[in-house]
Backbone as CSV, one residue per row, in Angstrom:
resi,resn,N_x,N_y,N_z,CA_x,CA_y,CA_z,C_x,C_y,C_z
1,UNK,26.826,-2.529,5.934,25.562,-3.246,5.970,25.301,-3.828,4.592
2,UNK,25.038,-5.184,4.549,24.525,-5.631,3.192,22.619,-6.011,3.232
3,UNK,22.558,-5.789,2.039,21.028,-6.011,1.642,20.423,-7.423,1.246
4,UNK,19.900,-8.055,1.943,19.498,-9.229,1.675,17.675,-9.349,0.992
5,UNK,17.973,-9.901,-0.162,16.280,-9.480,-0.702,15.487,-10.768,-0.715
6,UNK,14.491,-11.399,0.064,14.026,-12.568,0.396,12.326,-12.022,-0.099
7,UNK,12.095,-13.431,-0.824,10.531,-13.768,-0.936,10.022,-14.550,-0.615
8,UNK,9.048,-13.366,0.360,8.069,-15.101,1.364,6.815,-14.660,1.260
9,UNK,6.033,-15.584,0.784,4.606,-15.572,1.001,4.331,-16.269,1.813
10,UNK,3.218,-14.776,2.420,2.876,-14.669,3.534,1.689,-15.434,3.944
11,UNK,0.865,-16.080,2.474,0.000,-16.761,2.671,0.027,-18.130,3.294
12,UNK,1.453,-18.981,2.972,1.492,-20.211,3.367,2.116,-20.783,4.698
13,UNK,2.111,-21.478,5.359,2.083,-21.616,7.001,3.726,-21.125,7.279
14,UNK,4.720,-21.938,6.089,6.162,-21.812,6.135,6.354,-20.171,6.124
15,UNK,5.776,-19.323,5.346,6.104,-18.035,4.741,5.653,-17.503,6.005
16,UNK,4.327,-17.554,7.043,4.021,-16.935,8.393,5.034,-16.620,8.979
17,UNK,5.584,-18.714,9.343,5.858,-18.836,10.493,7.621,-18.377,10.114
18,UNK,8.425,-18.735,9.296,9.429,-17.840,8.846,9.608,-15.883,8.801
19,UNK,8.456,-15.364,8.675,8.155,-14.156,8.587,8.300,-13.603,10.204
20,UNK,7.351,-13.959,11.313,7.340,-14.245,12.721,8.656,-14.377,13.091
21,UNK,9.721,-15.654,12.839,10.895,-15.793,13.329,11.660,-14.451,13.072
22,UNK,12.007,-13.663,11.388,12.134,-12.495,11.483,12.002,-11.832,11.930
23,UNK,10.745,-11.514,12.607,10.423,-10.365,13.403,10.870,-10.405,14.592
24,UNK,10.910,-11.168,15.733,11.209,-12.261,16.469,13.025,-11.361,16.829
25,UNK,13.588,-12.058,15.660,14.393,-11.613,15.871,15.230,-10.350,15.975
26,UNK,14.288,-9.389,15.010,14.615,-7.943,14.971,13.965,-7.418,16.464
27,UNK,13.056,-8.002,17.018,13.144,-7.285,18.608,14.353,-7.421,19.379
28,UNK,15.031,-8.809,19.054,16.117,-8.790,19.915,17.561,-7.950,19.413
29,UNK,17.563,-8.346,18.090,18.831,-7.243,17.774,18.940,-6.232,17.209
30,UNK,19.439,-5.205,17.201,19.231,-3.895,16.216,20.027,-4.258,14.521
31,UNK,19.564,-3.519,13.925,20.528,-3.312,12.674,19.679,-4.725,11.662
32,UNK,18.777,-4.763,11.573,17.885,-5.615,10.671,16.452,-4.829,10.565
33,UNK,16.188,-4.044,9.321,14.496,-4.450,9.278,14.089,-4.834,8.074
34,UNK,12.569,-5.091,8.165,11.695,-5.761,6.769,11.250,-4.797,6.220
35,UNK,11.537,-4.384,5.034,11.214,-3.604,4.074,10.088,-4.132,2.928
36,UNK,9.014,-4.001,3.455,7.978,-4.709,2.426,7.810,-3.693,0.848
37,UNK,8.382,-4.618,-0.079,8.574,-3.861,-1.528,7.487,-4.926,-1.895
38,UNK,6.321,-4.299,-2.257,5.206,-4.940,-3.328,5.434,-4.818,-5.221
39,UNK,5.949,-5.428,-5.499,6.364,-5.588,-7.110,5.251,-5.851,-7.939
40,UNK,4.828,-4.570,-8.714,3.884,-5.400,-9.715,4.249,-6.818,-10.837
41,UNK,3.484,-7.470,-10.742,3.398,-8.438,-11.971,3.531,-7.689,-13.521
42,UNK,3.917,-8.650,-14.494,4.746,-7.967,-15.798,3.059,-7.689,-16.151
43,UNK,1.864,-7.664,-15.709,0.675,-7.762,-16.731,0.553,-6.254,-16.338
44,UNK,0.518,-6.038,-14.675,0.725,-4.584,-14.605,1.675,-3.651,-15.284
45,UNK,2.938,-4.107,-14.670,4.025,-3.334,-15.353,3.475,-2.832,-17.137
46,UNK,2.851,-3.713,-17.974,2.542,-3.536,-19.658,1.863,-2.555,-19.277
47,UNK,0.567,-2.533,-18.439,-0.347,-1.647,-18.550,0.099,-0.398,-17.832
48,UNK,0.769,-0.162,-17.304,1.537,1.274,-16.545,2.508,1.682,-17.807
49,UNK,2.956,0.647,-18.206,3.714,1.299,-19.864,2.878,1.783,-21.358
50,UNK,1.881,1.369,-20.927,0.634,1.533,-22.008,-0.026,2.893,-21.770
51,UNK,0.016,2.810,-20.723,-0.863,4.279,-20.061,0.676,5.681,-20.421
52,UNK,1.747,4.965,-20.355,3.064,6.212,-20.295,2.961,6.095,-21.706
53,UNK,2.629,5.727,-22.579,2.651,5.850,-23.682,1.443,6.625,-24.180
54,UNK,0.373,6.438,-23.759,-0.729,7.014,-24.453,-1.446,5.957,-25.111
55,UNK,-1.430,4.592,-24.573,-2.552,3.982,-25.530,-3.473,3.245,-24.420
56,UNK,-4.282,4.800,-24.401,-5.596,4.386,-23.834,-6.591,4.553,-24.228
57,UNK,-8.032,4.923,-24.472,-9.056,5.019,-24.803,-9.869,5.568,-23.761
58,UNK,-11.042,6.403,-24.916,-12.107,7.088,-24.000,-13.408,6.364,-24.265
59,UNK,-14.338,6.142,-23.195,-15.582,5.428,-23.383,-16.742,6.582,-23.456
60,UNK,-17.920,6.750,-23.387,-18.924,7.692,-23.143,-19.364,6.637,-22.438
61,UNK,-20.383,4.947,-22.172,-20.761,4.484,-21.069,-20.560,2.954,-20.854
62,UNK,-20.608,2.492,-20.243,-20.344,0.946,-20.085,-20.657,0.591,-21.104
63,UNK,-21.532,0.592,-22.186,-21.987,0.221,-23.346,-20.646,-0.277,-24.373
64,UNK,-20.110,1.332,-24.391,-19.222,1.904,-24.936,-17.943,0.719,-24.833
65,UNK,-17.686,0.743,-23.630,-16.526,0.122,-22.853,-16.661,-1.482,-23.288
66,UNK,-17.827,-1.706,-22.617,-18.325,-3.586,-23.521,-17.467,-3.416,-24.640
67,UNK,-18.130,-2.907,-25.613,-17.701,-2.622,-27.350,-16.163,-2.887,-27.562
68,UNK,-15.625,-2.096,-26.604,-13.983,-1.644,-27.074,-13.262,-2.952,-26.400
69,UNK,-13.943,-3.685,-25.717,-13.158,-4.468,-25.042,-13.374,-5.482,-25.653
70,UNK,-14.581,-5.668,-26.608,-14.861,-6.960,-26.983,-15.740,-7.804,-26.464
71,UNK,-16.663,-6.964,-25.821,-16.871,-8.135,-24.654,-18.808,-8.299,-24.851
């Protein structure tokens, strides 16, 4: 069996109606399914590496939080 890794968004009419034909077709034959892998974006990925690192911060209240953020 080989692994085929396809990206379709699901938002646009092509990405549906392509998505549907997939499915479509896995009723009729065995030995195919869709494995939905959700990939964070690199802005997540930084911040999941930021947090494994330890550079986070503690607030006491939204006040607090405004402040540190700059905001």
């Amino acid at each position: 069996m080989e692994t085929i890794k396809l990206k379709i968004n699901k938002r646009t009419s092509y990405g549906k109606a392509l998505l549907e034909l997939i499915k479509i077709g896995i009723d009729e034959k065995k030995g195919v399914e869709i494995v939905d892998e959700n990939e964070p974006n690199s802005a997540t990925i930084k911040a999941i590496e930021d947090v494994e690192k330890g550079k986070t911060f503690k607030v006491k209240n939204s006040k607090d939080l405004f402040k540190e953020l700059g905001i």
